[in-house]
VOLOPA-467924 format. One record per residue: x, y, z of N, C-alpha, C in turn; residue in three letters; residue number from 1. Coordinates in steps of 0.05 Angstrom, whole numbers. Layout:
REM residues N
     nc1     nc2     nc3    cac1    cac2    cac3     cc1     cc2     cc3  rest   nr
       X       Y       Z       X       Y       Z       X       Y       Z   ALA  NUM
...
END
This chain:
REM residues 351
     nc1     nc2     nc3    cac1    cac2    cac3     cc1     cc2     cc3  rest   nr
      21     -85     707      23     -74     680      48     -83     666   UNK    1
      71     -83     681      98     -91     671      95    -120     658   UNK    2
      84    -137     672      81    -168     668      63    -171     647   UNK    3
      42    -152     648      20    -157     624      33    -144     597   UNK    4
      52    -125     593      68    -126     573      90    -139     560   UNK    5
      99    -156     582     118    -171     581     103    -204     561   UNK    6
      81    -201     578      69    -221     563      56    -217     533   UNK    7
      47    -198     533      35    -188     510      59    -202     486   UNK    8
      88    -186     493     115    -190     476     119    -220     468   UNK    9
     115    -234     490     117    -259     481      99    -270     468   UNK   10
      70    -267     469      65    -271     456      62    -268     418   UNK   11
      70    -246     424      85    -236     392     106    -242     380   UNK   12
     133    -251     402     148    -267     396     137    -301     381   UNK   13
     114    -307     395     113    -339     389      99    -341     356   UNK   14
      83    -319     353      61    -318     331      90    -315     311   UNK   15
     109    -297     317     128    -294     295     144    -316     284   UNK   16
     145    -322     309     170    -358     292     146    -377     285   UNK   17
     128    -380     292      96    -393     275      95    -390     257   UNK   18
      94    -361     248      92    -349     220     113    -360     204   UNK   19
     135    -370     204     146    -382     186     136    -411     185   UNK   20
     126    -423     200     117    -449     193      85    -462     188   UNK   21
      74    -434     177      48    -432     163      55    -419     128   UNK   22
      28    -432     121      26    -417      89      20    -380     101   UNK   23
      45    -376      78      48    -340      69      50    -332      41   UNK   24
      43    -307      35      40    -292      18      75    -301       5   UNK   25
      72    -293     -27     112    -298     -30     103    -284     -57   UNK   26
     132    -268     -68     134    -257     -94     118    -264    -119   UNK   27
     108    -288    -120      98    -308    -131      67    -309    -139   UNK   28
      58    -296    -113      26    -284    -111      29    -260    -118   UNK   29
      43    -246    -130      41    -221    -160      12    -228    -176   UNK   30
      17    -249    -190      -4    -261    -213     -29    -261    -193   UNK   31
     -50    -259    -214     -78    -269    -207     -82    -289    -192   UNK   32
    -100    -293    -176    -111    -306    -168    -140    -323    -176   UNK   33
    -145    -352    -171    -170    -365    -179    -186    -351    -153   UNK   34
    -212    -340    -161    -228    -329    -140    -240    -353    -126   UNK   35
    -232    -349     -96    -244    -365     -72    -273    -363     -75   UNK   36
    -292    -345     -88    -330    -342     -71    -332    -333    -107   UNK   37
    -355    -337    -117    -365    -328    -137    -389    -309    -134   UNK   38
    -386    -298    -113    -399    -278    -104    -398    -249    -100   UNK   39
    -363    -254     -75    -348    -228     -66    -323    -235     -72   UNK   40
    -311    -209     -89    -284    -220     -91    -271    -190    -100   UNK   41
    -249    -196     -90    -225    -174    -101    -203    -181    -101   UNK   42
    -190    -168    -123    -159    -170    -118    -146    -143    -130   UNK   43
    -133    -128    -123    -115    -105    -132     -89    -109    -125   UNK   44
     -80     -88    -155     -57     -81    -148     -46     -51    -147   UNK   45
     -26     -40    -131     -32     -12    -127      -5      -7    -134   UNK   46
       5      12    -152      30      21    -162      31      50    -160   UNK   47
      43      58    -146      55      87    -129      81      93    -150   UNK   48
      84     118    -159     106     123    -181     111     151    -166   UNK   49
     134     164    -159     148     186    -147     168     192    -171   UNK   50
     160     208    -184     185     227    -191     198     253    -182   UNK   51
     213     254    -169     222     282    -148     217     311    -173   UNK   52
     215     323    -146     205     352    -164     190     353    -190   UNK   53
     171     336    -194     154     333    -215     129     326    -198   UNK   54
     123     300    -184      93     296    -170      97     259    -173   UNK   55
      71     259    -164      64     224    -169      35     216    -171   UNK   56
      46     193    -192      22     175    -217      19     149    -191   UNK   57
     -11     159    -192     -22     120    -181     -35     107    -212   UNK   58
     -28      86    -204     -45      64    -224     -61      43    -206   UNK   59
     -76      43    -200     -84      23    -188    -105      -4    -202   UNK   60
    -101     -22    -202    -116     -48    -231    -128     -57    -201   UNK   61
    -154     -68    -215    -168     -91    -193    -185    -114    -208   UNK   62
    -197    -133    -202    -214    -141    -213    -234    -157    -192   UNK   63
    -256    -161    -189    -279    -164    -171    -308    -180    -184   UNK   64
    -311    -193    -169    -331    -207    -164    -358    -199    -150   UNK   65
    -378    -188    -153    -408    -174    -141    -431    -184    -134   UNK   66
    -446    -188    -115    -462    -218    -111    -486    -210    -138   UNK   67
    -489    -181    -146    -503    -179    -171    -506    -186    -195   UNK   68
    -472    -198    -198    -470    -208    -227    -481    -234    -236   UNK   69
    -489    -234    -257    -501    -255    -266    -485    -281    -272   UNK   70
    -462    -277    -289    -444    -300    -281    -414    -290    -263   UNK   71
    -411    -306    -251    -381    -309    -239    -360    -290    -239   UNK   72
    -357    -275    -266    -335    -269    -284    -323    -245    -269   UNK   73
    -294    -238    -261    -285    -224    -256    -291    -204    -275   UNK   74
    -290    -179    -275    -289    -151    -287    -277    -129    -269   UNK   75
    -259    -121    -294    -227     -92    -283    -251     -72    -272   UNK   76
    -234     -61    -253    -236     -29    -255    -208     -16    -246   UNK   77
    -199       7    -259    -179      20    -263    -179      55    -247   UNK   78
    -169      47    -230    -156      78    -216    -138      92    -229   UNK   79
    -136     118    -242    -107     139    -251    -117     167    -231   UNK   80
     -94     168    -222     -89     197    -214     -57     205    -220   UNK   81
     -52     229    -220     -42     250    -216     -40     267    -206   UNK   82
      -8     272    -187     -15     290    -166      13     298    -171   UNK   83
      16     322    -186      41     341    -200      48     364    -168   UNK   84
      71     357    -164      81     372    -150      78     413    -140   UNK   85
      67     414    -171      61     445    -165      38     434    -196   UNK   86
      13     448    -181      -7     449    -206     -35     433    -203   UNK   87
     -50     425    -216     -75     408    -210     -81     383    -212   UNK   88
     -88     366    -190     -89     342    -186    -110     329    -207   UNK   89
    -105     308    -224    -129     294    -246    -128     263    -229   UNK   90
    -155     261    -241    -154     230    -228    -184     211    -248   UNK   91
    -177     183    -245    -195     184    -270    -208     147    -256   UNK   92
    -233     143    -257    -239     113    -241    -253     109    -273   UNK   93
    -239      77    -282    -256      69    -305    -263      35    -291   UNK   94
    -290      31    -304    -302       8    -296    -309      -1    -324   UNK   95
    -301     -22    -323    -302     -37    -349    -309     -62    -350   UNK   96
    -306     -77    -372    -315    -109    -371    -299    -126    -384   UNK   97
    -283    -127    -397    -266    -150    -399    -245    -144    -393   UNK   98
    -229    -161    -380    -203    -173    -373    -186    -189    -372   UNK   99
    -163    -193    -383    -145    -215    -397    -125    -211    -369   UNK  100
    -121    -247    -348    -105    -249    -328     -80    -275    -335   UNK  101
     -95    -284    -361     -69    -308    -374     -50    -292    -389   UNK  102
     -22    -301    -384       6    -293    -396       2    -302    -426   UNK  103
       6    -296    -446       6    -307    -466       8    -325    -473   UNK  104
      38    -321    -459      61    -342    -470      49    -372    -449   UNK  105
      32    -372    -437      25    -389    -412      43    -396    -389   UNK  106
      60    -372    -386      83    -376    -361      76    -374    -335   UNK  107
      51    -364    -333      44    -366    -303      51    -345    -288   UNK  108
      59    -320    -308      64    -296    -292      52    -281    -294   UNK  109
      47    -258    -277      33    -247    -273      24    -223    -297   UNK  110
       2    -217    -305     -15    -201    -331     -33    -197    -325   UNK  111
     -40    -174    -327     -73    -155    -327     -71    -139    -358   UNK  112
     -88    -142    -372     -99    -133    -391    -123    -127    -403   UNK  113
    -128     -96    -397    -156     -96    -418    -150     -80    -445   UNK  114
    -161     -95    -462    -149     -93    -490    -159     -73    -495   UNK  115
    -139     -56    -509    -143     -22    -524    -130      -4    -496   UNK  116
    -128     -10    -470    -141       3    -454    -110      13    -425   UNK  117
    -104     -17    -419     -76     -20    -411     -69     -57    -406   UNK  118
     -42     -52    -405     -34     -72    -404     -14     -74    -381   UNK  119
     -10     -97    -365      18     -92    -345      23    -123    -341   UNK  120
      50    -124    -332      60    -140    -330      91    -151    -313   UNK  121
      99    -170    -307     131    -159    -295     146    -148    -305   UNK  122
     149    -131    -332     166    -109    -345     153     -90    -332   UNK  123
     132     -78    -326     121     -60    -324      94     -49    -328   UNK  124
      81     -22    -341      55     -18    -353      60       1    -368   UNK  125
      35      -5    -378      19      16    -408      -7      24    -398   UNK  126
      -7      41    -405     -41      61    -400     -46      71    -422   UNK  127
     -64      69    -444     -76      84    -470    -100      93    -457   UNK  128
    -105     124    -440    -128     132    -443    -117     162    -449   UNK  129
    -144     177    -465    -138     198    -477    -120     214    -459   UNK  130
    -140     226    -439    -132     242    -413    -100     230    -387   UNK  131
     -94     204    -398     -75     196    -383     -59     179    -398   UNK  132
     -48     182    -419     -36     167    -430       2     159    -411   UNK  133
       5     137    -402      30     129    -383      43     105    -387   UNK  134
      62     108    -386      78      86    -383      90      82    -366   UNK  135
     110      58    -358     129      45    -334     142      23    -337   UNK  136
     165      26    -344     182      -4    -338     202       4    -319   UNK  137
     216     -25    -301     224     -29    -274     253     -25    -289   UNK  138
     273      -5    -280     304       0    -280     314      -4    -269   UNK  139
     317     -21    -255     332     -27    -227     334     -49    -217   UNK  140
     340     -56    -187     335     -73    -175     314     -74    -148   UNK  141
     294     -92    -146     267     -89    -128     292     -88    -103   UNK  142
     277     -72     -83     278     -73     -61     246     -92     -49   UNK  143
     247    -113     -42     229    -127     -31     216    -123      -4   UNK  144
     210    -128       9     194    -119      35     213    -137      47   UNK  145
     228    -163      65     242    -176      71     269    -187      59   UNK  146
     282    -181      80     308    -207      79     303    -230      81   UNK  147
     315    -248      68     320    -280      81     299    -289      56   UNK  148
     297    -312      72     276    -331      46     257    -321      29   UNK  149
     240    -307      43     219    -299      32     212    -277      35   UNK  150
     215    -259      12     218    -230      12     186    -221       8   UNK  151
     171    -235      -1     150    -227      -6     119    -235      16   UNK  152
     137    -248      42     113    -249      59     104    -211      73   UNK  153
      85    -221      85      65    -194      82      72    -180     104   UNK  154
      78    -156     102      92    -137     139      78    -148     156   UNK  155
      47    -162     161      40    -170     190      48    -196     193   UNK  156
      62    -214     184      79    -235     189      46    -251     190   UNK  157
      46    -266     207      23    -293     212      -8    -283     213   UNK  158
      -4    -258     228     -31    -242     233     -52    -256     210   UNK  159
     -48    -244     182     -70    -256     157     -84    -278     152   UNK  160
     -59    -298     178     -66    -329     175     -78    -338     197   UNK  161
     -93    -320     207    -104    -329     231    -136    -328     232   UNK  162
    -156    -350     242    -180    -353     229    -196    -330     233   UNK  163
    -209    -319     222    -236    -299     213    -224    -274     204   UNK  164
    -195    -274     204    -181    -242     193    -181    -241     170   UNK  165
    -186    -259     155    -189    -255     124    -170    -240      98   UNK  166
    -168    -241      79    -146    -223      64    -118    -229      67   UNK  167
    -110    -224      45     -78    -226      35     -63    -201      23   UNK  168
     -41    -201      33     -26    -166      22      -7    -173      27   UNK  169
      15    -167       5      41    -156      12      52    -139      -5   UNK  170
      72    -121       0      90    -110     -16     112    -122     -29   UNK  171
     106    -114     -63     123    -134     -83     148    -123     -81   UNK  172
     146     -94     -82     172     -78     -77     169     -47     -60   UNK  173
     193     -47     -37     181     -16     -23     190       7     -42   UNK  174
     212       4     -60     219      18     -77     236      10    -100   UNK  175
     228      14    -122     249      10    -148     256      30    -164   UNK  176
     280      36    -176     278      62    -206     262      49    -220   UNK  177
     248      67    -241     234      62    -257     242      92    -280   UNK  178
     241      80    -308     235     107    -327     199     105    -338   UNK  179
     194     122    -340     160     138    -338     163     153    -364   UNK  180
     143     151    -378     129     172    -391      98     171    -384   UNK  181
      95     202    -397      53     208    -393      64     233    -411   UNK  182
      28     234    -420      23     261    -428     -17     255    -430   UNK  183
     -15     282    -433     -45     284    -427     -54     302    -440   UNK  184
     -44     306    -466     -48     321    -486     -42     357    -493   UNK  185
     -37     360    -464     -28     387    -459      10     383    -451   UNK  186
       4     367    -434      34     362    -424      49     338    -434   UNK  187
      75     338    -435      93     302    -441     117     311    -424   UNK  188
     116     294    -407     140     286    -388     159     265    -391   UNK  189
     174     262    -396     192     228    -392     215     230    -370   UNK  190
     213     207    -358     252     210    -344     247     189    -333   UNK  191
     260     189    -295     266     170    -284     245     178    -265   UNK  192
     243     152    -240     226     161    -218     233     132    -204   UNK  193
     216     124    -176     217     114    -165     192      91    -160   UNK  194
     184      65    -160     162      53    -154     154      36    -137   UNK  195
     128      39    -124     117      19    -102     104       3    -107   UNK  196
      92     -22    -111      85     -38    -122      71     -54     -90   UNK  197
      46     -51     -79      37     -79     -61      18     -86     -77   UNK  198
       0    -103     -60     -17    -133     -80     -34    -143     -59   UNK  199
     -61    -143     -49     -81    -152     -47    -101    -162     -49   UNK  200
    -115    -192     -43    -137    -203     -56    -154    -217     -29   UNK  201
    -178    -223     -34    -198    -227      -6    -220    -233     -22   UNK  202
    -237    -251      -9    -268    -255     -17    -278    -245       2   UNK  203
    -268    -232      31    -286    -216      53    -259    -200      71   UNK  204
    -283    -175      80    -267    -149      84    -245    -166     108   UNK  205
    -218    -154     102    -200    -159     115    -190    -138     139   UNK  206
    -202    -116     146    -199     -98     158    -221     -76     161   UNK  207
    -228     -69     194    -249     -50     199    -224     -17     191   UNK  208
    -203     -17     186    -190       7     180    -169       2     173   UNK  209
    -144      26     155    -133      21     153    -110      56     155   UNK  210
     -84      51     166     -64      81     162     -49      72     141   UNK  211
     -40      83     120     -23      79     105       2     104      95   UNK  212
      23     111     102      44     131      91      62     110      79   UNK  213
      61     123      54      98     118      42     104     140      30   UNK  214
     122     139      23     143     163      -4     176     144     -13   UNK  215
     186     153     -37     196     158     -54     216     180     -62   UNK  216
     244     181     -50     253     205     -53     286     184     -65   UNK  217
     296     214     -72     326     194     -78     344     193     -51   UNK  218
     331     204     -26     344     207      -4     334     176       9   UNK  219
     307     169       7     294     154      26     271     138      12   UNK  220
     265     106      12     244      89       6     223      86      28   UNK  221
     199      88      38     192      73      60     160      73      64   UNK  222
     159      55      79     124      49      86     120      43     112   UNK  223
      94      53     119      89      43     147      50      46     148   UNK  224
      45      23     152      16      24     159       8       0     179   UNK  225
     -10      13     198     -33       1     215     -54      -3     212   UNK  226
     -67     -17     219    -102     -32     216    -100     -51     233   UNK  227
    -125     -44     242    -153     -58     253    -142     -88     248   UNK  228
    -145    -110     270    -145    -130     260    -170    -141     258   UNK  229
    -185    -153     236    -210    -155     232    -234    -141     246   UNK  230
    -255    -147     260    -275    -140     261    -268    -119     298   UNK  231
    -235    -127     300    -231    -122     334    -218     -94     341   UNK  232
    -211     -89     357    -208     -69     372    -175     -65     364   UNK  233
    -155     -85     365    -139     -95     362    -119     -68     339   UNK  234
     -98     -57     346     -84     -36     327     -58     -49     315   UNK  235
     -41     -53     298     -24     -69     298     -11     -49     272   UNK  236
      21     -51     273      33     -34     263      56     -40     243   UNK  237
      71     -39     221      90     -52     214     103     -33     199   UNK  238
     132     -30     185     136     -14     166     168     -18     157   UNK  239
     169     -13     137     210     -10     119     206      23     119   UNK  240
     231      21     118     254      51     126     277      41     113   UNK  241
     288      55      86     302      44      73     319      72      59   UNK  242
     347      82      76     361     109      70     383      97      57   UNK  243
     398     128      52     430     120      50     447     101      69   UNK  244
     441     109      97     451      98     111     439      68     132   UNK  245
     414      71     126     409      60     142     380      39     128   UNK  246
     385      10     137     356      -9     121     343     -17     148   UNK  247
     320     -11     149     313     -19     181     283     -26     175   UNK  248
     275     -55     188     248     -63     180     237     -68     212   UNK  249
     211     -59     217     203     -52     240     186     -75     235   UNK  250
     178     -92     257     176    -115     257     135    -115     272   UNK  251
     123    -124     264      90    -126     272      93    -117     295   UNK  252
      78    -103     307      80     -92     341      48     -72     337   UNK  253
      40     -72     360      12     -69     375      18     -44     389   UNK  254
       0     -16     376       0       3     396      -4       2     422   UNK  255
      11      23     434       9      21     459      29       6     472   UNK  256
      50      -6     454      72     -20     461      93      -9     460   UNK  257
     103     -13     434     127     -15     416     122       9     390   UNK  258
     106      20     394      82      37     373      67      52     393   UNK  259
      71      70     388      56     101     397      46     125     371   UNK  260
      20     126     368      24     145     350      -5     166     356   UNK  261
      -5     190     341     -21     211     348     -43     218     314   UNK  262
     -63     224     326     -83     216     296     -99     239     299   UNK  263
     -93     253     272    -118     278     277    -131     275     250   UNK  264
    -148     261     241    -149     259     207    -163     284     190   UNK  265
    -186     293     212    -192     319     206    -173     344     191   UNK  266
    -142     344     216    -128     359     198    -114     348     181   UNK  267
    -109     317     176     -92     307     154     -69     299     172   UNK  268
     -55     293     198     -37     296     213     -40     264     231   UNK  269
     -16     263     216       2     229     237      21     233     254   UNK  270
      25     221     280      51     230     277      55     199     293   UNK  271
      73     188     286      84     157     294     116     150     303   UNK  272
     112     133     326     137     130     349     133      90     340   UNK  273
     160      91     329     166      56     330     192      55     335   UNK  274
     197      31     352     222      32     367     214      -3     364   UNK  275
     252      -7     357     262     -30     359     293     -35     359   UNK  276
     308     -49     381     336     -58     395     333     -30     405   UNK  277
     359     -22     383     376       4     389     367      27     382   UNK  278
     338      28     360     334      45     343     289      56     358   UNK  279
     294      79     346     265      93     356     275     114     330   UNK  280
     241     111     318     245     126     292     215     134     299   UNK  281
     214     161     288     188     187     295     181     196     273   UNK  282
     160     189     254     148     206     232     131     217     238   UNK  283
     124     250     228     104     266     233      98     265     199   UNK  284
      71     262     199      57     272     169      41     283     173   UNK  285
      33     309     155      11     329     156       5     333     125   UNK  286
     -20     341     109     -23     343      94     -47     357      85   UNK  287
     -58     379      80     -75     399      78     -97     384      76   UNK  288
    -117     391      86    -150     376      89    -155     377      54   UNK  289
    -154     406      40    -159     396      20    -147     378       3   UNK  290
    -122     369      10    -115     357     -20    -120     320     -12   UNK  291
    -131     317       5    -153     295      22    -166     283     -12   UNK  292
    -172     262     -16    -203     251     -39    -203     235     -33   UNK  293
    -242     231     -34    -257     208     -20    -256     192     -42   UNK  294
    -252     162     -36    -259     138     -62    -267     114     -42   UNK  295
    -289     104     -68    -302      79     -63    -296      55     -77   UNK  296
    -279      43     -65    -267      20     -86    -287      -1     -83   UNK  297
    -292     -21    -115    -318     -32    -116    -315     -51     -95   UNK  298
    -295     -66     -85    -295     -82     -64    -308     -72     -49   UNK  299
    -305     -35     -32    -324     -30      -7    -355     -35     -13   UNK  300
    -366     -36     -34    -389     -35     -46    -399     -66     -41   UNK  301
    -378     -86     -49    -385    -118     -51    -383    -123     -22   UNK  302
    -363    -115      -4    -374    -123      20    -393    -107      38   UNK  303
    -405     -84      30    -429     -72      32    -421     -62      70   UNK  304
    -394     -48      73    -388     -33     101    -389     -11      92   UNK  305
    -388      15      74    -390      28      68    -371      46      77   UNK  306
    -354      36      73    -319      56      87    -316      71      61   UNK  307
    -303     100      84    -287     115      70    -255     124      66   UNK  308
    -253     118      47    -222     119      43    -214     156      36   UNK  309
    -196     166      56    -182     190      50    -162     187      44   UNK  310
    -149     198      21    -125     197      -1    -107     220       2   UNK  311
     -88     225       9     -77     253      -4     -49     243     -18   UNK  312
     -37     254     -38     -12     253     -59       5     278     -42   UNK  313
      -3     288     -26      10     317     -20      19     332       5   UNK  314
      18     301      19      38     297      55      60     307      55   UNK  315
      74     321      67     103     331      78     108     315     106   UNK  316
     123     306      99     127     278     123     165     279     129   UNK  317
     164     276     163     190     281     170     195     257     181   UNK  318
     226     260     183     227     230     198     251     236     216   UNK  319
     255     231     236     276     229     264     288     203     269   UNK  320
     305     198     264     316     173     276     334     170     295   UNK  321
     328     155     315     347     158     338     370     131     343   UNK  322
     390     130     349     405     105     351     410      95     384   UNK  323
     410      93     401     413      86     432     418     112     440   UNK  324
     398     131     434     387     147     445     399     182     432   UNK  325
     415     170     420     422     197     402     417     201     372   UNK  326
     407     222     367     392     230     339     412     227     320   UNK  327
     407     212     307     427     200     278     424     210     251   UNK  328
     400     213     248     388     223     212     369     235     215   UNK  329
     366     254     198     343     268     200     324     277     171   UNK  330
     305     264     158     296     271     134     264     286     134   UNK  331
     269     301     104     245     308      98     235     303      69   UNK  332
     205     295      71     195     286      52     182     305      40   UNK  333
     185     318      22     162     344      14     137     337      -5   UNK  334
     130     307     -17     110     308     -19     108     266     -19   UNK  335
      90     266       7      91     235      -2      56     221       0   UNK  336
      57     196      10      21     192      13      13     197      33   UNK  337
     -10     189      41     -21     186      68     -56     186      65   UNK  338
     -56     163      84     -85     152      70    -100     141      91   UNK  339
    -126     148      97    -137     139     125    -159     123     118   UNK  340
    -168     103     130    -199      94     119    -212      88     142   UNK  341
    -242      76     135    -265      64     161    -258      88     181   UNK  342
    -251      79     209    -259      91     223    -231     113     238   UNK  343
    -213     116     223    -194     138     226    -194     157     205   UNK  344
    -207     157     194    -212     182     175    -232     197     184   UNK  345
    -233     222     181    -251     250     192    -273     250     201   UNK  346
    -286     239     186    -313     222     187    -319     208     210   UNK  347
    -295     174     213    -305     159     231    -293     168     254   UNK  348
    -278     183     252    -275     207     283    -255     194     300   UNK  349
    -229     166     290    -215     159     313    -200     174     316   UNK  350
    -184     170     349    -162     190     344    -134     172     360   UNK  351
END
């Protein structure tokens, strides 16, 4: 058993220094993409907004390809929710048909626009709908997912680039300030807050599941999610942890290794062990069954697996960090994500 993990490592070692000498994801793949299949296609982008003691705005933009459509043509659909810290969660799915992905100015950067409707761009976004009217521009400076060259390759390093795994992702930023406004005709908020920004595109499903936690506090930035590597058995883990004191990026690793974690999705409850050199860091997340919502993003529809994605805005997530063996920091998150799909959510019963 010792030797078969030993090996396992190396071989994770070799795929990693590979991974720099293959095509990767980079800051750059923000913008649209020309769709690979005129059939099946997706690309989203998912923007997580945390304002402390107030709640947090998703925006999520996509645009897709359906083997139904008659011509080719990409067409948006638009995720809003709201999930206010004390009070009632709104959330709003619009499916629409036109969409503007050229820069005006023809710079080659990245633009999603449906006219009247929202607009975004590397300043930020606009939302004009009655029930959610929002805004967002970036105050700060990105925190990127990597050091070194390329900040914008994807937490599973080479994994994406390996034949039949399909799909592309990375995080544009694990956290930035941002100033926010919304109102929704009853309420108007403005101030400061915090933003997550990843980016995904595929012409075929890139994952039989997926774990996803992050949050947004002024104490702490961070993400950590596992999935399925394609169609296999295969668990694989990665995540940023980004405090006052401490920037620590946990590097691809395979449960049962380097990654230990406990899954009850029924009650809403993670609890995850990643350890690397000197450091072993322990998040527990729990989050009430109800504040759980099921969504069907049209991609699950185009690749016709029929996964369920569980959502919640309303995780209390702790974190333990240990340094060569003594407890260093200790945080709590009082409201962050946590999101199960396919076959670790309640439903598909993993544990």
């Amino acid at each position: 058993m010792f030797y078969q993990k030993k090996i396992k490592l190396l071989i994770i070692s070799i795929l990693w220094l590979v991974s720099h000498l293959v095509s990767a994801t980079t800051l750059d793949d923000l913008k649209a993409h020309t769709p690979t299949s005129n059939k099946t296609w997706a690309e989203q982008w998912f923007y997580n907004i945390a304002v402390p003691d107030v709640g947090y705005f998703k925006v999520s933009l996509q645009t897709y390809i359906a083997p139904d459509f008659t011509e080719p043509t990409p067409r948006p659909y638009i995720h809003l929710a709201f999930s206010p810290k004390n009070g009632t969660e709104v959330k709003y799915d619009l499916f629409l048909d036109e969409v503007i992905l050229k820069h005006p100015d023809n710079s080659g950067e990245f633009y999603y626009e449906v006219p009247g409707i929202i607009l975004a761009d590397e300043a930020g976004i606009w939302v004009n709908h009655a029930e959610f009217n929002f805004s967002m521009r970036w105050a700060g400076d990105h925190h990127h997912y990597w050091h070194g060259l390329n900040p914008g390759q994807t937490p599973f390093g080479i994994i994406p680039e390996l034949p039949g795994v399909g799909g592309k992702w990375f995080l544009y930023t694990v956290g930035t300030p941002v100033e926010y406004s919304f109102s929704d005709g009853d309420r108007s908020l403005i101030g400061q807050g915090f933003a997550q920004l990843d980016k995904g595109w595929f012409d075929k499903e890139s994952s039989a599941g997926v774990i996803y936690t992050m949050g947004l506090t002024d104490d702490i930035y961070f993400m950590f999610t596992g999935a399925k590597i394609g169609d296999s058995s295969i668990e694989m883990w990665a995540g940023r942890y980004i405090s006052d004191q401490y920037d620590l990026i946990f590097y691809p690793a395979f449960k049962n290794l380097s990654v230990k974690r406990e899954l009850d999705p029924c009650s809403g409850y993670l609890k995850l062990q990643m350890s690397k050199l000197k450091y072993k860091l322990i998040l527990e997340a729990w989050a009430n069954a109800g504040s759980f919502y099921r969504q069907r993003f049209p991609s699950d529809v185009i690749f016709g697996l029929g996964q369920i994605y569980m959502k919640s805005m309303q995780a209390n997530i702790n974190f333990s960090l240990y340094k060569k063996g003594s407890l260093v920091e200790s945080i709590q998150v009082p409201q962050g994500l946590l999101e199960f799909s396919g076959p670790f959510t309640c439903e598909g019963g993993a544990g």
